[in-house]
N, C-alpha and C positions, 0 to 999 in steps of 0.2 A: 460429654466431650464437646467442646466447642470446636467449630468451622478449622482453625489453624491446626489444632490438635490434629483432628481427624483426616485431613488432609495428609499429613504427615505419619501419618498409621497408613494413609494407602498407597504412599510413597513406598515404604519399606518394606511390606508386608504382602502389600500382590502381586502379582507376574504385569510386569512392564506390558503398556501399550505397544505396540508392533507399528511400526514407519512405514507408510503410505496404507492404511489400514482405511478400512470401511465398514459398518456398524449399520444395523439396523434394529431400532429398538422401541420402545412404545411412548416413553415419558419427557427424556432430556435430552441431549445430543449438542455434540462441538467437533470442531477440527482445528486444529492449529499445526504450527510451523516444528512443533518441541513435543514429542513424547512426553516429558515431563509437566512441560504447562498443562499439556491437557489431562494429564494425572488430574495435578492439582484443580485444574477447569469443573472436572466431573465429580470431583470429592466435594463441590461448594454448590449443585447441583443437588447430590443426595444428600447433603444437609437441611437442606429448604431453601439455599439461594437462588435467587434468580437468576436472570440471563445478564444483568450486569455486575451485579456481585460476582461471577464467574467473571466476567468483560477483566472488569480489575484485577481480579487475582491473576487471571490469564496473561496480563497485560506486564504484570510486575514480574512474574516467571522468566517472562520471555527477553526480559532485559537481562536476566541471569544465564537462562538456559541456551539462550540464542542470540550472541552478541553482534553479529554481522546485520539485524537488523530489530532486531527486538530490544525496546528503546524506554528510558527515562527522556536520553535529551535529543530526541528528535519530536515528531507532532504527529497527527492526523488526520482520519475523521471514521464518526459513526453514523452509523443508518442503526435506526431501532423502532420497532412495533411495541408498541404498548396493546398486549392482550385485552385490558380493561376497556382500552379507550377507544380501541382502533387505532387510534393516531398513529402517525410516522414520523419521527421527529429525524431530526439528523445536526449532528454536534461539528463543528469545525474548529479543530483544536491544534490545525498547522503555526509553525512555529513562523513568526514574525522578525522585520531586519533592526537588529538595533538603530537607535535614535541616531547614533553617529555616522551611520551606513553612508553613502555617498553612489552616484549613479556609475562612477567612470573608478569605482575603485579598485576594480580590480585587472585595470585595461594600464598595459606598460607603453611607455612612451617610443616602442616600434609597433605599438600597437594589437603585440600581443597578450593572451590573458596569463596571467599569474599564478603561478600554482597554488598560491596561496587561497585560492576560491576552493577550493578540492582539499586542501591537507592544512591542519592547524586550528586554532582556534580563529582567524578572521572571517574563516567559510563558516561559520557557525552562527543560524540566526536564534531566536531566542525558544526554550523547547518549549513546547505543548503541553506532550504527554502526562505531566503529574497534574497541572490543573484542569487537563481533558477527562482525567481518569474522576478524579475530585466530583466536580462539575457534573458526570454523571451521576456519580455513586449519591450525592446529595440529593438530586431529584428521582432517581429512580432506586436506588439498593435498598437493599432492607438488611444484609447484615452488617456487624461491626464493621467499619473502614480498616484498624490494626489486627483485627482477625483474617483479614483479607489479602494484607502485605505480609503476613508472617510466615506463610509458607515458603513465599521467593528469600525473604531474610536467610533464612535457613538456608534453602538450597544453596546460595553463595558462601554463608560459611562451610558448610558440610563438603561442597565441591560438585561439577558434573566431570563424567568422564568424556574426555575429547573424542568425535566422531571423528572420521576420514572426512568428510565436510565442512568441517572446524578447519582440520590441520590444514587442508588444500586454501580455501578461502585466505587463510593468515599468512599462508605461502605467496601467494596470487599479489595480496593488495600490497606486501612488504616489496615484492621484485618491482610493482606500480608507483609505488607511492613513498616508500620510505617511509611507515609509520613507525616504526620500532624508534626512528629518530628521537621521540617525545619517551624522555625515559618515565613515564606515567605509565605509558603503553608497554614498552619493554617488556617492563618488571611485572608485567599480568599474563601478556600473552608472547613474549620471545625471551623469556629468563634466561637461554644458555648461550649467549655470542649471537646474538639477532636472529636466531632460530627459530622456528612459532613452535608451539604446544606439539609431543609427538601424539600420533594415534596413541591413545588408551590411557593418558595423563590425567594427571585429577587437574582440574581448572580450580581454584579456588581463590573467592573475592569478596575478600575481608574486610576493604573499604567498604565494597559495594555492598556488602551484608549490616554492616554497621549502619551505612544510611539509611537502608530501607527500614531498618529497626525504627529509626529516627523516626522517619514519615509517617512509619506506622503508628507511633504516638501522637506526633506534633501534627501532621497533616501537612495538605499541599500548602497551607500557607506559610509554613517555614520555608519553604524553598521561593516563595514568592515574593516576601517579604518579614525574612525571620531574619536570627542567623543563619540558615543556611544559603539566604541567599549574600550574604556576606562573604561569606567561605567561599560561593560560589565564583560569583564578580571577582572576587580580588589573585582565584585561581586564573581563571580565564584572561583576566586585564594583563597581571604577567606573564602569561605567553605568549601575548601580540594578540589579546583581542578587546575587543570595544565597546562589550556588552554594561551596562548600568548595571543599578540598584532601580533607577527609576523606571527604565526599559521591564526587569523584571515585574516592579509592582505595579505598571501598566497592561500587563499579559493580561488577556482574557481569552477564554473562550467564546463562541460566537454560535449560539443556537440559530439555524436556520432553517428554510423552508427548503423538503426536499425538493429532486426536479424528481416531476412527475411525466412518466411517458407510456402511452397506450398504444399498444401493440396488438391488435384484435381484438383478444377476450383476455388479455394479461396487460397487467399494469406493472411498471419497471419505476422502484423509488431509489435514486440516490443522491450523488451528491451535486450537488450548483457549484459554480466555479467561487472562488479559485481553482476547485478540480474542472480538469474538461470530461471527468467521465459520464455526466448526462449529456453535455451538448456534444460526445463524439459518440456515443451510442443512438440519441436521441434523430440527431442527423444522419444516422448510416441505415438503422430502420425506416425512418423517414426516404430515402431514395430507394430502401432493397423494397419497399411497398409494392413497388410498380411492377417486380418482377416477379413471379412465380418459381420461389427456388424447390418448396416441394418436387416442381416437374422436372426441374435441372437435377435438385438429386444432393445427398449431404455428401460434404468432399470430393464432387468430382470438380474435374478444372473449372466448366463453364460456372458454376457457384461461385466456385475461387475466386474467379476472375472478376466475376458482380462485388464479391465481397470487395475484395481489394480496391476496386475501382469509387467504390462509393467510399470506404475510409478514405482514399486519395483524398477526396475532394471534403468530404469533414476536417480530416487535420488541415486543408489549407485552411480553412475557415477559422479551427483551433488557434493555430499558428497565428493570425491575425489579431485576433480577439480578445484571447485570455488572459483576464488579467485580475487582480483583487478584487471585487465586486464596490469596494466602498474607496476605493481609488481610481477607477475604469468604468465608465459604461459598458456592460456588457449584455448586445442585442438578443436575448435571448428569443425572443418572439421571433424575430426575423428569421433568425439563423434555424428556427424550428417550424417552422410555416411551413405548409405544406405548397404554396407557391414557389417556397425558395427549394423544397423537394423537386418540383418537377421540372424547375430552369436547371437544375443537378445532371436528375437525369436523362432528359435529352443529350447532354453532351457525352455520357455513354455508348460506348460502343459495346454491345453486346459479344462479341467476336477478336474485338481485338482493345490494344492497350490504348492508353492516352497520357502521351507524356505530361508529369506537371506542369513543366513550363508550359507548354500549349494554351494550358486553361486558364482564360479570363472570369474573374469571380461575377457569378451572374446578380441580377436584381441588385447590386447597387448600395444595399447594405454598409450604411454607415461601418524546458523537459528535466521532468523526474530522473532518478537513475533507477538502476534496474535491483539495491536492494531494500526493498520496503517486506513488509511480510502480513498478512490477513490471518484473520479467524472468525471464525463463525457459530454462537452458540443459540438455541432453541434451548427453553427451560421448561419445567410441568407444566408451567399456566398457557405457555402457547406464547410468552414474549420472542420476542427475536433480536439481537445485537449480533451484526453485521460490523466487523470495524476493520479498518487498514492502518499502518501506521508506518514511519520511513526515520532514519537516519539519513537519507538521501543515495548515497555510496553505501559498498560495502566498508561496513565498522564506520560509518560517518567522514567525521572530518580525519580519524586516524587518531583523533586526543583524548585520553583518558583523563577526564576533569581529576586532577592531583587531590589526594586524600578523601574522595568522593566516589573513585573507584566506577564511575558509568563514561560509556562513550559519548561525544558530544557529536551531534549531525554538521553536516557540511551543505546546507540546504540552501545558502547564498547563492548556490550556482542553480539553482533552479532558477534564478529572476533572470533576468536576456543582461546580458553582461557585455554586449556592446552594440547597443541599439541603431537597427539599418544595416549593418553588417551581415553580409553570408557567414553560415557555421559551416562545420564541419561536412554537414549533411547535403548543405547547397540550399537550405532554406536560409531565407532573410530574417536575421531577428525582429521581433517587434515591439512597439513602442509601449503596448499595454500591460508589457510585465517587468518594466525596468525598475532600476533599486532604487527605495526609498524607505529611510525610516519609518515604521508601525506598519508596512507592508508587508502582505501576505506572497510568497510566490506561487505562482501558475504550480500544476499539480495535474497527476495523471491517478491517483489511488481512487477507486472506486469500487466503495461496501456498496454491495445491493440488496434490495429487497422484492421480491417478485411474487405480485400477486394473482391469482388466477377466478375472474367471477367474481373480485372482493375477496376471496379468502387468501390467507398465505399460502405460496408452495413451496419455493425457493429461496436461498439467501445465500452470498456467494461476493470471493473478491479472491485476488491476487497478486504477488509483485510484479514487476516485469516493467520498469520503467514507461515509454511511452504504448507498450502493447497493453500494458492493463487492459484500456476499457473492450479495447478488440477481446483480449481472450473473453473478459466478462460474457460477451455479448457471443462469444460464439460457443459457450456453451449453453448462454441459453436458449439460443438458435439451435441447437441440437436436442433439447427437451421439448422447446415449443414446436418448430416446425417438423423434425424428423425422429420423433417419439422415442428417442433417444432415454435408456435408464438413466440414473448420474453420473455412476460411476464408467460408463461408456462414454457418457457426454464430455466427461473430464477427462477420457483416456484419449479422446479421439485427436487426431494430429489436427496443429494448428498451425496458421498461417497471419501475417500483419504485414500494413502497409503505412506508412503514416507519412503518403506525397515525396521526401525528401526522408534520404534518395531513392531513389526509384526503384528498385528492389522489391518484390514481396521479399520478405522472410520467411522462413518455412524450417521445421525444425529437424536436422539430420540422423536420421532412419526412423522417423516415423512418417517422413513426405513420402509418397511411392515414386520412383523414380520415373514411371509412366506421368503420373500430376505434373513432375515437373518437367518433364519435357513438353506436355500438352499447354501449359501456363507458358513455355517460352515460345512455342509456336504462333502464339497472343499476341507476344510481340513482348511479354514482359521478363525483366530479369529476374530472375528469381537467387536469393540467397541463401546458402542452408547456414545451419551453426546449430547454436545449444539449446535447449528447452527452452520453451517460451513458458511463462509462468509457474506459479505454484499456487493452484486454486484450492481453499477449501470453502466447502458448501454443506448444507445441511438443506433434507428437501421432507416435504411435512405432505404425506399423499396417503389416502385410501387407511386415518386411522396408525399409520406408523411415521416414522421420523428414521429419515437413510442419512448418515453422514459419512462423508467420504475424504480424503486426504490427498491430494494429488500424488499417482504413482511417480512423478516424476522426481520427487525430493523425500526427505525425511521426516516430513510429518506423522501426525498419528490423531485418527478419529477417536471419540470414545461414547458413550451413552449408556443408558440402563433403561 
């Protein structure tokens, strides 16, 4: 029975993975965003695939199973350990602004932005995802490529059934956005009078099955430069967007070096900018050095308070700085020196807050949306694939590429869309991430990898627009410093700050009401609302492999 087969025998045949689920097992291990994908994920596991062979199958699932962010035409990036080699490699497979892009294009002449950056096909820059998926699987997979996309084929013709999560999300982005407008979209997911799918509906996506049949024979380079990038363009161009032939057959993915960051006896690999999740992780460790939060204590306010205080002052740096690596200088030395740590933290106040505006940036030193979605697999040999990936918004730009049946990302509005100008938040746009054709935008997704002594322990990501690297980082601030299990360390309330506006966040009923009243006493605001991320991790300790699903969504662990 080959890989797609067998997959599909444990689709039908065994009792369904359980949503927000956690596993402890001896051999392979994953979590992901979809029940299903991770079906699929662990069936390509006990076949003899590795961790990216799963990576891709996972990858194509979750474009079927899990449309609000599980993506063909959005991008990302991976963090992956090679068992053999040691090595860390790390892939950047974010999606770039068409050749035609323009700096000021989406800025109207009273000066405000367009909606067109958020809904349609012009918010749409060029995707990633199928030559990121590619690009791995060539250097590292070892099973068939069409074996590996044929189980998502399936699941889109066969159909999934709609969760309460499904229907709400299509609710949500229709009363926001008006996506139902683009009868592409409609006709998938609001077929009765612009209604979205009810609970318990079969979803089924017949274009979108067909294509991945396609890919699964032809490979990424038909969509890169086949027909299907033909179909593609000429889809998108008539809707108002401005994507090429030659934009697609210039796509690449971009192998780089991870950022490498040491934390005592743990070493933290992920991604370099265009994401800011090493240099906002990297600089918030970097200032919490100085303070002994052991002694303050996990979750209580005075922690909080360091915590929040030292992201303050990383996202203003982020803010500044971040921008495409091979269009922008970006000082990474500087911004991670431990001089420029300790000019940070003196302007800390242990006791009380410090407004952003206040803070002048010391030494002299030359946003994502909130649905992207993570997975994390560990295979027999000990690899590890860490990956994140985004549509940008929920359901992307709102466009179902016509007779292509995937959503297209809306990721143009990640680049500073009116350069020098305050946003919403009261931060200043900055100059290092404005639009330009073959550019990459600034980015907050950040797969990790965490090492302990040289060996693996952890590996771990999540959505949550600009709190990603915060949550990353405060879970594994809850294993590291306060010997936190995983699945505690992923249950445990979280909090973000990111300078502008000035607010912590903190997420409502799992802050204690005592936290926040003691964090306003500090002098700082504190905001509540909705779950802050959807972390999944897999943690490799004492002989077994623990994966875990964040309880706060519908994910699902699995392993054997």
């Amino acid at each position: 029975m080959n890989a797609a087969k067998a997959t599909l025998a444990l689709l039908f045949l065994t009792t369904s993975l359980f949503a927000g689920s956690q596993v402890v097992v001896q051999h392979a291990a994953l979590s992901t965003a979809s029940p299903q994908a991770t079906q699929i994920g662990l069936t390509v596991l006990k076949s003899g695939g590795n961790a990216i062979d799963a990576a891709v199958a996972v990858s194509f699932a979750l474009a079927v199973a899990h449309p609000q962010a599980g993506n063909l035409g959005g991008g990302g990036f991976l963090v992956y350990y090679d068992a053999k080699t040691k090595g860390i490699w790390t892939l950047d497979f974010r999606e770039t602004a068409p050749a035609a892009s323009k700096r000021d294009m989406f800025v109207s002449r009273d000066g405000t932005i367009s909606v067109k950056s958020r809904t349609g096909p012009l918010a749409a820059a060029i995707p990633g995802t199928i030559a990121g998926m590619s690009e791995a699987h060539d250097r590292f997979g070892k099973q068939a490529w069409k074996d590996l996309l044929a189980p998502a084929a399936q699941l889109a013709r066969n159909g999934i059934k709609v969760d309460q999560t499904l229907t709400s999300d299509l609710a949500l982005v229709e009363a926001q956005r008006n996506i139902s407008q683009f009868q592409s979209t409609e006709s998938i997911f609001y077929p009765h009078e612009h209604k979205p799918l009810a609970l318990g509906a079969t979803l089924v996506q017949r274009d979108l099955g067909l294509l991945l049949e396609r890919l699964a024979i032809k490979g990424a380079e038909d969509f890169y430069d086949g027909e299907l990038s033909e179909r593609f363009v000429e889809a998108v161009r008539g809707a108002g967007g401005v994507m090429s032939l030659r934009d697609l057959r210039e796509y690449k993915p971009v192998w780089r070096a991870p950022m490498s960051i040491t934390f005592r006896n743990y070493q933290i690999y992920t991604t370099a900018p265009p994401s800011s999740g090493g240099l906002v992780i990297g600089e918030v460790l970097n200032i919490l050095n100085g303070f002994d939060l052991t002694k303050t204590g996990a979750d209580t306010p005075a922690t909080i308070h360091l915590l929040a205080e030292a992201e303050r002052r990383a996202y203003i740096d982020r803010n500044k700085y971040l921008g495409d690596p091979s269009a922008e200088r970006v000082p990474y030395r500087e911004l991670l020196s431990e001089e420029r740590a300790k000019l940070w933290r003196a302007s800390i106040n242990a006791t009380h807050s410090t407004a952003t505006a206040s803070l002048a940036e010391p030494g002299g030193v030359p946003t994502d949306s909130t649905h992207t979605t993570h997975f994390t697999i560990v295979d027999a040999e000990g690899n590890i694939a860490s990956v994140t990936t985004t549509l940008s918004d929920n359901f992307g730009s709102g466009f179902v590429v016509p007779g292509m049946g995937f959503l297209l990302n809306n990721s143009m509005h990640d680049f500073t869309l009116a350069p020098g100008k305050t946003d919403a938040t009261g931060a200043r746009q900055p100059n290092a991430n404005t639009i330009e054709g073959g550019k990459r935008p600034a980015s907050e997704m950040t797969p990790t990898i965490v090492m302990k002594d040289g060996v693996p322990l952890l590996a771990l990501g999540t959505r949550g627009g600009a709190a990603i690297p915060t949550t990353v980082l405060q879970v594994f601030l809850n294993v590291a410093l306060f010997g936190r299990s995983l699945p505690d360390a992923i249950a445990a309330p979280r909090y973000h700050h990111q300078a502008w506006p000035e607010e912590i966040f903190a997420e409502s009923g799992r802050a204690p009401a005592a936290t926040i009243n003691a964090l306003a006493a500090m002098g700082h605001g504190v905001k509540e609302g909705d779950s802050i991320g959807d972390v999944h991790a897999v943690m490799i300790e004492k002989g077994k492999i623990t994966a875990v699903a964040d309880p706060r969504a519908g994910g699902a662990a699995g392993g054997y």
